[in-house]
N, C-alpha and C positions, 0 to 999 in steps of 0.2 A: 470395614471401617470407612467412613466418609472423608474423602478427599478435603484439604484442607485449601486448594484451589479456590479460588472465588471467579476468578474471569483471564481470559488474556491481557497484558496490562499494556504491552505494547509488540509488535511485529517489524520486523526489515525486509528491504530488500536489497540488491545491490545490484550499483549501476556503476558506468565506467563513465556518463557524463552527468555530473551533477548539476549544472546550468539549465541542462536540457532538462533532466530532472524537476526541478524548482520550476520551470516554466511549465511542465506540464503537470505535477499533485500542486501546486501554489495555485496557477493560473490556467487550464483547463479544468481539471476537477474543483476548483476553490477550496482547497483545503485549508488552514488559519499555518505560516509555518512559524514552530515555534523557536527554531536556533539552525544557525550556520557556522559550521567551524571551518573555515576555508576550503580543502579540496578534499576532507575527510567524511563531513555527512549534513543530512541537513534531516531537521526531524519536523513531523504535520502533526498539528493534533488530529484528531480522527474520533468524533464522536466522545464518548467517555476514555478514550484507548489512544496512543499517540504511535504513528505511522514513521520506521526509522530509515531514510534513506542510505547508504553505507557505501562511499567507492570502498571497492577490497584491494586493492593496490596500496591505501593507507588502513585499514584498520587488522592487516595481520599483521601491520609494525607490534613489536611489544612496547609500552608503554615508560615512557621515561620513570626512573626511580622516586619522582617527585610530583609524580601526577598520579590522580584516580586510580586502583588497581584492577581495570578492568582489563580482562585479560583480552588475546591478540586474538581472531576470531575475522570469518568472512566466508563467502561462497561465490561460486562461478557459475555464470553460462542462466535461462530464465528458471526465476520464482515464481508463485502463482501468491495471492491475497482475495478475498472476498470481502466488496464493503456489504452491508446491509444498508439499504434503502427505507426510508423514514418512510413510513407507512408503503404502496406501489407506487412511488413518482416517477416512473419508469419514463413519462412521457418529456419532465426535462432534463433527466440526466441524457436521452436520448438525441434531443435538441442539444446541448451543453456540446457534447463526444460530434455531433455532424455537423456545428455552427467552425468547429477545430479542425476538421477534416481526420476526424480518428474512424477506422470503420470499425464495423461491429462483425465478429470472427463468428458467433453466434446467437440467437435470442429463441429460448425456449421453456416452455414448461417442464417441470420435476414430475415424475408419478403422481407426486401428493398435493398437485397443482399450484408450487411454486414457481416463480420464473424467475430465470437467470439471463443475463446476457452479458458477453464474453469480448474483451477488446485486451488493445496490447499499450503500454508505455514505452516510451521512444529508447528504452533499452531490451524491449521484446520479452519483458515480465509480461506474464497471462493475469490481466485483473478482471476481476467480475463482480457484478451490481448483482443483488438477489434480495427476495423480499425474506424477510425475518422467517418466517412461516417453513422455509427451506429446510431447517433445521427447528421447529417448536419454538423458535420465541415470537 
């Protein structure tokens, strides 16, 4: 039977400074961001898919009785995330990440001669740029 999944609709991460946060997917990566709810989270759109930043110190509160019922949820210590790169722009995300002083942990080709390459967010989340092809899209 075929999965009724269609795509990932959105992903998190969690950080313990959310400023820092915002200043680097907002303003290094230029993400669009689309809400901030004070020290709780701030969320990026991301392509068709929206990017959720999470302090976990506020989201395993449980949820007052008069709000949203989403349940209390959070993780510690780094995540990892892969954006895909719009066609190989490799050369200004690359420019973008060394004009910020972010380095780059690694930059390589896949078996299947896709390339990836590997940096960190100012909460030492592992993110990585890869071309679609990495995985067949």
């Amino acid at each position: 039977m075929e999965s009724p999944i269609a795509a990932i609709l959105e992903t998190a991460l969690y950080v313990d400074d959310l400023d820092a946060a915002e200043a680097f997917y907002g303003g290094v990566l230029g993400l669009e961001q689309i809400s901030r709810a004070g020290n709780r989270h701030i969320f990026f759109r991301c392509g068709p898919g929206v990017l959720l930043i999470f302090n976990p110190d506020e989201t395993v509160i449980p949820a007052p009785p008069d709000a949203l019922p989403v349940p209390a949820h959070g993780a510690r210590g780094q995540g990892h995330i892969c954006f895909r790169l719009a066609g190989d722009d490799f050369a200004s995300m690359l420019d973008r990440l060394k004009e910020n002083g972010i380095a780059i942990e690694s930059d390589f080709l896949w078996p299947n001669g896709a390339r990836s390459i590997y940096f960190r967010d100012p909460a030492g989340n592992s993110l990585e740029c890869a071309e679609g092809k990495l995985w067949g899209l």
